[in-house]
C-alpha positions as CSV (number, residue, x, y, z in Angstrom):
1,X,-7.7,16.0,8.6
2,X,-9.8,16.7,5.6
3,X,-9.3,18.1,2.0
4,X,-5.9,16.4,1.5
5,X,-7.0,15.2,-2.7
6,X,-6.4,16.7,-5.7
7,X,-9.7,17.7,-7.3
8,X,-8.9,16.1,-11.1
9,X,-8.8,12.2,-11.3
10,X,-6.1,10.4,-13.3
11,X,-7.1,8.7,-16.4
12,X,-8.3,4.9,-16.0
13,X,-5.1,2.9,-17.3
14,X,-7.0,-0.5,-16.0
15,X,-9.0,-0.5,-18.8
16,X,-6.3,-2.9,-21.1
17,X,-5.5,-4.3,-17.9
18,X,-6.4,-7.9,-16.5
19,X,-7.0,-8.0,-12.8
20,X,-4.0,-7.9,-11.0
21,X,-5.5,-9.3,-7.1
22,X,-8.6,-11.4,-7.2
23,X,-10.0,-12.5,-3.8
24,X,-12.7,-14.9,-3.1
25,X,-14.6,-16.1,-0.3
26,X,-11.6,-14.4,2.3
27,X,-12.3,-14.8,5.8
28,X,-10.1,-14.2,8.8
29,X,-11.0,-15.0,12.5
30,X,-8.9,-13.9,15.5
31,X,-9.2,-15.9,18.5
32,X,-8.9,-15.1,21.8
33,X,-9.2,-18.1,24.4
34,X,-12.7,-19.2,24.1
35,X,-13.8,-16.3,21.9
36,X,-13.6,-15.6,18.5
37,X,-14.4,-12.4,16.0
38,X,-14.5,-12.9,12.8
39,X,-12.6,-9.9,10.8
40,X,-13.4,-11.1,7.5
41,X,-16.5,-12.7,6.2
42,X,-15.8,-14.5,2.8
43,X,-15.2,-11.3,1.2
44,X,-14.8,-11.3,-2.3
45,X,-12.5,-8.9,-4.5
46,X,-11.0,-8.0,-8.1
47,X,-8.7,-5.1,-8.6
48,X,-7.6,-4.7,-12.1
49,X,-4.2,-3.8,-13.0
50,X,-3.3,0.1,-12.8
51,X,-6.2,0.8,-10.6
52,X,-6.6,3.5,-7.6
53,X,-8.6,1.6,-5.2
54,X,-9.7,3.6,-1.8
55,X,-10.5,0.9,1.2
56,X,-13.4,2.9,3.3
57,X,-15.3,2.4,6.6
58,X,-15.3,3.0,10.1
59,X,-13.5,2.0,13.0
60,X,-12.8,-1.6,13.8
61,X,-14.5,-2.5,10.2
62,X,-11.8,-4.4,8.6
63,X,-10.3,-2.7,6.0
64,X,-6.7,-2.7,7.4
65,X,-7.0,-6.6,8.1
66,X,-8.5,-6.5,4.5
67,X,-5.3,-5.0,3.2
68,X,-2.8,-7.4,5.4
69,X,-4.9,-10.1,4.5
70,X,-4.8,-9.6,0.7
71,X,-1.0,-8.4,0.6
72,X,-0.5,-11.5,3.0
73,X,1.3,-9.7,6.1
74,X,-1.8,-12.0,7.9
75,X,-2.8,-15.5,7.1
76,X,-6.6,-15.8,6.3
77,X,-8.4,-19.0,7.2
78,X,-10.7,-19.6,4.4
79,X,-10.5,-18.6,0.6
80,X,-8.1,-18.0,-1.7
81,X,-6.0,-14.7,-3.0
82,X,-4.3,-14.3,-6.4
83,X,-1.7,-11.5,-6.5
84,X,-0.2,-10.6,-9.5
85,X,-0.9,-14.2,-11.0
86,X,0.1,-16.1,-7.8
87,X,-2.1,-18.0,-5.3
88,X,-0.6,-16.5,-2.0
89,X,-2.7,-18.7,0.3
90,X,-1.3,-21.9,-0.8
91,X,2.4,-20.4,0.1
92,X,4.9,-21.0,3.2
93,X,5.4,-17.9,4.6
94,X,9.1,-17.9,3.5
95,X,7.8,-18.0,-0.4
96,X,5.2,-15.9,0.9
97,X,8.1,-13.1,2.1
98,X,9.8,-13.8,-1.2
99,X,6.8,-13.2,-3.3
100,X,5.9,-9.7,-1.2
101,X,9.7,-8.3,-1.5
102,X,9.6,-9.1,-5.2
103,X,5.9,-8.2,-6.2
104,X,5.1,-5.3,-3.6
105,X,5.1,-2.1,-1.6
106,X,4.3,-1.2,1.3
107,X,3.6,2.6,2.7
108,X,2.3,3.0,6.5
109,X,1.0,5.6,8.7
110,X,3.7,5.6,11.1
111,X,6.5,5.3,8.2
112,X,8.9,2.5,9.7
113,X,11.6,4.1,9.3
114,X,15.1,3.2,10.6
115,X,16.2,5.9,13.0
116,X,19.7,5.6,13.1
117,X,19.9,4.9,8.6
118,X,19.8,7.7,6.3
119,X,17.6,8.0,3.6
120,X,18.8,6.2,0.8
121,X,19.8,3.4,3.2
122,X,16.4,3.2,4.3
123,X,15.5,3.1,0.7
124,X,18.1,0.1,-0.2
125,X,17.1,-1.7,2.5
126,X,14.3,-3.9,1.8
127,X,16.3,-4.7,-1.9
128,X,19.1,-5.7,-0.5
129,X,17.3,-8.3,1.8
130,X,15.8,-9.5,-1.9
131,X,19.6,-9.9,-3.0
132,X,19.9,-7.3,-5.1
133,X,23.6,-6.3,-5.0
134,X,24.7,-3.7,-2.9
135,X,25.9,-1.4,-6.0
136,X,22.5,-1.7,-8.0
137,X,20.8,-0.9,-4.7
138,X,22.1,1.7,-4.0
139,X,21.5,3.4,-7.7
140,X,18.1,2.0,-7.4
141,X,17.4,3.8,-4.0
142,X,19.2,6.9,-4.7
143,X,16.8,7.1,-8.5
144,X,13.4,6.9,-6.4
145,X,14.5,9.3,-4.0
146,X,14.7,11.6,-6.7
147,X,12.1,10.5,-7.9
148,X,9.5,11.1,-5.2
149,X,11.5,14.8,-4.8
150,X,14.3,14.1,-2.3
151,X,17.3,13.8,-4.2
152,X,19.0,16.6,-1.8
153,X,18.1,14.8,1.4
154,X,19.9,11.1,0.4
155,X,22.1,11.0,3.4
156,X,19.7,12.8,6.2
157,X,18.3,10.3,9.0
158,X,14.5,10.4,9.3
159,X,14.7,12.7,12.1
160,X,16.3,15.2,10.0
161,X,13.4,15.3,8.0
162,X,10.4,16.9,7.8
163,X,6.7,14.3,8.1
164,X,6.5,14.8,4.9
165,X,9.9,14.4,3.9
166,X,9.7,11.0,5.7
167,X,6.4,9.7,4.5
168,X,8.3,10.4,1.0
169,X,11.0,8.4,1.6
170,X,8.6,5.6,2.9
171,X,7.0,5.8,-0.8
172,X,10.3,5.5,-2.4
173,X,11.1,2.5,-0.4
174,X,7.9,0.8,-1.3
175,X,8.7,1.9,-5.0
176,X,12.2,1.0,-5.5
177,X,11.9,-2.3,-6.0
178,X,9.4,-2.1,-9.0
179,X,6.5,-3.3,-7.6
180,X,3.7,-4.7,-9.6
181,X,1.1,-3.0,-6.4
182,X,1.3,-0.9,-3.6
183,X,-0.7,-1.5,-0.4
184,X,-1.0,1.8,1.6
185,X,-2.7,2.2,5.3
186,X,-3.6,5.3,6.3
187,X,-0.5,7.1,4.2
188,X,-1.3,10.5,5.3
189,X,-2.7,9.9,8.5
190,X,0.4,11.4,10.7
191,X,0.5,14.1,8.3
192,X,-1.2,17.8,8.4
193,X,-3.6,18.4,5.4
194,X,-1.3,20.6,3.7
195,X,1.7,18.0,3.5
196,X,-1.0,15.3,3.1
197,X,-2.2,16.6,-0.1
198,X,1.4,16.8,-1.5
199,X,2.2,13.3,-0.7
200,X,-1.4,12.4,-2.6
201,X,-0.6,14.7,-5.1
202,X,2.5,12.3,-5.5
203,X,0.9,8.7,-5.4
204,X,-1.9,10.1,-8.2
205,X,1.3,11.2,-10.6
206,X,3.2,7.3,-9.5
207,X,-0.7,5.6,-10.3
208,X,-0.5,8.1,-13.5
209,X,2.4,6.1,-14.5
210,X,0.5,2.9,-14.6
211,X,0.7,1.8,-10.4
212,X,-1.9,0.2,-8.9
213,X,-2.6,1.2,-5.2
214,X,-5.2,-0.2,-2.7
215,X,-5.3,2.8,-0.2
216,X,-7.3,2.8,3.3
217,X,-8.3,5.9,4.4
218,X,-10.8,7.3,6.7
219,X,-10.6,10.7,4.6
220,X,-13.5,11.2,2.5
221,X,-12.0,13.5,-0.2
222,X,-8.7,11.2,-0.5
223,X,-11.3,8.3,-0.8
224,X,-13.7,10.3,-3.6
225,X,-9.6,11.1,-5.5
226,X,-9.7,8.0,-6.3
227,X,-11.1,5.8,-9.4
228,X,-12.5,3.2,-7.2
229,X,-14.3,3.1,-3.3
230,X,-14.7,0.1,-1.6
231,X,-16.8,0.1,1.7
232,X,-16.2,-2.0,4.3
233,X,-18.4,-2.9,7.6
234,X,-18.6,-5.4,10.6
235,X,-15.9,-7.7,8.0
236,X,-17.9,-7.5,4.8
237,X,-17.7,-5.4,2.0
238,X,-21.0,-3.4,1.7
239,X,-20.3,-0.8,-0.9
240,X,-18.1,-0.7,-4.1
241,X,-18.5,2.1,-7.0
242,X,-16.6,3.2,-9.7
243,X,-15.7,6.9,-9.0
C-alpha cells in the first residue's frame, strides 16, 4: 500500500509547546531461556506537545516496542519515560493503567473491536472502565463518532461496517476520552490506499486541532505527511529530521 497522505502538511502547533514524552536512555530486553535480544538500546526521545511524529524502519527494528514501551503497554528495563509530566517507569502497573486510560489513545492495525458491541458502545467502553458515568459516556462516545464522520452508524456492530468505517470508530475510541497523545501502529495497515488516505486525511485535521500522535508506519508517503520522521534500526534510533 502506497500513496495513502495528503500532499499539504498541517501547520506546526508544537512550536508554544513544551515536550509532552521525553525518553532517555530506554532499553528493553526480551529473554528467552538462556538467550536474550535486546529491542531497545538506551534510546533517547523528546516529542513536543502537538507534534505529528512518524516512527520508521524495517522489519523487526523496534519501533512498535518503541511505541509500547513509551505509552507503557511494555515495561522497559533501563531508563526513564515522562508522559505528559509523569514518570511512567517508576509506576505499578495499576497507576500505570490509570495514567494510560486518563492521558491516552490508542489506534491499532487490527482495530480491537468488540464484535458483538455496536459502535458507540465500543466507543464508551474504555471511559466507562475510567469511571466516567454511564450517561456522560455515552454523550461523549456518541460526539466523537460524529466527530470522526459516523454519526449515522452509532448502533451498527463492527461487522456491519465497512474497514474504514471501523478503523474510524477505533479513532474515536482512542479520542473520546480527551487524550493529551495518541499512540498509533500501523493505523492503515489493514486498509486499501484509497480508505487509508481518508482515515489520514482524518488524523492530520484531529493533529490540526492541536493532537499529538506518534505514528508507525512502514508507508513512506504517510511517513514524509508528517512534521517529524524518526528512524529506527537493530533497537536504536538512527535517523530523526524535521519534515
Amino acid at each position: 500500500m502506497t500513496g495513502a497522505a495528503p500532499t499539504t502538511r498541517p501547520p506546526d502547533p508544537s512550536v508554544n509547546g513544551g515536550p509532552i514524552l521525553t525518553a532517555r536512555g530506554v532499553t528493553k530486553v526480551y529473554r528467552t531461556g538462556a538467550e536474550s535480544v535486546s529491542a531497545l538500546k538506551a534510546v533517547d526521545l523528546e516529542v513536543p506537545r502537538g507534534q505529528l511524529v512518524s516512527v520508521m524502519g524495517p522489519s523487526g527494528s523496534g519501533k512498535t516496542t518503541l511505541l509500547n514501551c513509551l505509552s507503557g503497554l511494555d515495561d522497559v528495563d533501563e531508563g526513564t519515560i515522562e508522559v505528559d509530566g509523569v514518570d511512567i517507569t517508576g509506576m505499578s502497573d495499576a497507576a500505570r493503567t490509570r495514567h494510560r486510560a486518563a492521558s491516552m489513545g490508542f489506534i491499532f492495525q487490527a482495530f480491537n473491536l468488540i464484535p458483538v458491541f455496536t459502535a458507540v458502545e465500543n466507543v464508551e467502553l474504555p471511559l466507562l472502565l475510567a469511571r466516567r458515568p454511564a450517561r456522560e459516556a455515552r454523550a461523549a462516545a456518541a460526539e466523537t463518532l460524529e466527530r470522526v464522520g459516523l454519526a449515522p452508524r452509532l448502533n451498527h456492530r463492527p461487522a456491519e461496517l465497512s474497514g474504514g468505517e471501523q478503523q474510524r470508530v477505533a479513532v474515536a475510541r482512542a479520542l473520546a476520552g480527551n487524550p493529551a497523545i495518541v499512540w498509533a501502529d500501523e493505523p492503515t495497515g489493514n486498509l486499501d490506499s484509497e480508505t487509508a488516505a481518508a482515515v489520514m486525511g482524518l488524523l492530520h485535521e484531529l493533529h490540526r486541532d492541536g493532537l499529538t500522535v506518534l505514528l508507525v508506519t512502514h508507508d513512506e508517503a504517510i511517513g514524509a505527511s508528517a512534521q517529524r520522521r524518526v528512524v529506527v534500526r537493530d533497537g536504536s534510533i538512527v535517523g530523526d529530521e524535521q519534515l
